[in-house]
C-alpha positions as CSV (number, residue, x, y, z in Angstrom):
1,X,35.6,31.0,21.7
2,X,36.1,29.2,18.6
3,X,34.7,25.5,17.3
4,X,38.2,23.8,16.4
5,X,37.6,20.4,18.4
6,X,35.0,18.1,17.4
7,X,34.9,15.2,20.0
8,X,34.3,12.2,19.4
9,X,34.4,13.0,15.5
10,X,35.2,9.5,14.5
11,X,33.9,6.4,15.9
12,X,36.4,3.8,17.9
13,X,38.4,2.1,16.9
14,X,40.2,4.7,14.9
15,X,40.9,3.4,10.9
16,X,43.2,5.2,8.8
17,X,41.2,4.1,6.0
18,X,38.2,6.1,7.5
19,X,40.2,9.5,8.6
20,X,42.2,9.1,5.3
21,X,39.2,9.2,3.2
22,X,37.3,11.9,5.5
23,X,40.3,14.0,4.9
24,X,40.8,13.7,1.6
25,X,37.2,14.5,0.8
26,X,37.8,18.1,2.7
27,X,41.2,18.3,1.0
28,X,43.6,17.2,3.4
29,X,46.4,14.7,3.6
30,X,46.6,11.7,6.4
31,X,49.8,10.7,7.7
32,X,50.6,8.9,11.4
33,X,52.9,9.9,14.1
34,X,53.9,8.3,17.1
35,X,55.0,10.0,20.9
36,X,56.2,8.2,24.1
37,X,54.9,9.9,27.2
38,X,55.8,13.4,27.7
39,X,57.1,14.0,24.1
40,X,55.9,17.9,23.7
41,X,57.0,19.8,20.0
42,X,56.4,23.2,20.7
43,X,55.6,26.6,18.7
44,X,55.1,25.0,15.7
45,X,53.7,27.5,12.3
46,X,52.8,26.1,8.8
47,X,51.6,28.2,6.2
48,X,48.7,25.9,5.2
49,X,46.1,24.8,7.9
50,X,45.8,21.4,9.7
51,X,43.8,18.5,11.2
52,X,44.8,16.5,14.1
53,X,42.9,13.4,15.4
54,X,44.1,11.3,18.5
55,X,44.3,7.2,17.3
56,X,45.4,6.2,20.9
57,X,46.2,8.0,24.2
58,X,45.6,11.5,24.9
59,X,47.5,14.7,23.8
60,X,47.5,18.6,25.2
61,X,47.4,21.0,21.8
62,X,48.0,24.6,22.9
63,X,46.5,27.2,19.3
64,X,46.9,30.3,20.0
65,X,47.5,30.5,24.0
66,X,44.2,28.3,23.7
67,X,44.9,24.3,25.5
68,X,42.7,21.6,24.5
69,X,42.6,18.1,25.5
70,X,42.1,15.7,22.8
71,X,40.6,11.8,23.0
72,X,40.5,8.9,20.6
73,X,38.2,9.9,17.9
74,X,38.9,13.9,18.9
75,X,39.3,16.0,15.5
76,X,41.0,19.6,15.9
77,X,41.4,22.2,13.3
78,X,44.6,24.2,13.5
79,X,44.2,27.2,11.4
80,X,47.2,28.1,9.3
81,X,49.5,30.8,10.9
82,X,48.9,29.5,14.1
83,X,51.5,29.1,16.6
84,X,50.5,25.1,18.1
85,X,52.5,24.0,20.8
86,X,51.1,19.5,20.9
87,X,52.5,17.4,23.8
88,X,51.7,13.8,24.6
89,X,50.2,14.1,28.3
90,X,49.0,10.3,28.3
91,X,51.3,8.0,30.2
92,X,52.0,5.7,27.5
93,X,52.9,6.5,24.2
94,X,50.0,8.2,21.6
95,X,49.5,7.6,18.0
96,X,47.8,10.6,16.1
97,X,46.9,11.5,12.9
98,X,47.5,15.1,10.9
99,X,46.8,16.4,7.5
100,X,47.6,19.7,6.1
101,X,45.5,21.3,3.7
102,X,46.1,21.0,-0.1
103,X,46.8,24.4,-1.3
């Protein structure tokens, strides 16, 4: 078992300002994404790795064959290579947060 998912990383509410500059300190990016209910993007691979933190709602991230559930203030690490499979399981639409690595 590995430590991807902090919960509760980051206190509520969620600021970009705060994830931005967590981020950036670590070297990552910070941009936003928005899903209505049931919105799934599956078998996703990047070459660099990547941070995902739930703003709003609740979403199902499947690394590796692996499923995790993440909350408001939830920080995952998705390791680059990985196949990720993220899917808004909340039944109203969820805002998020990723960053990839800078390389």
């Amino acid at each position: 078992m590995n430590n991807w998912l902090i919960q509760k990383k980051f206190q509520l509410p969620i600021e970009y300002t705060t994830v931005a500059a967590d981020w950036k300190q670590r070297g990552y990016s910070c941009n936003s994404f928005t899903d209505p209910p049931g919105r799934e993007w599956r078998d996703f691979i990047h070459p660099c790795d990547e941070l995902v933190t739930v703003v709003d709602g609740q979403l199902q991230l499947i690394i590796q064959g692996q499923p995790w559930i993440l909350e408001p203030g939830d920080e995952i690490f998705i390791p680059r290579g990985a196949i990720h499979t993220v899917k808004n399981i909340y039944t109203t639409t969820t805002y998020w947060f990723y960053g990839y690595c800078f390389d």
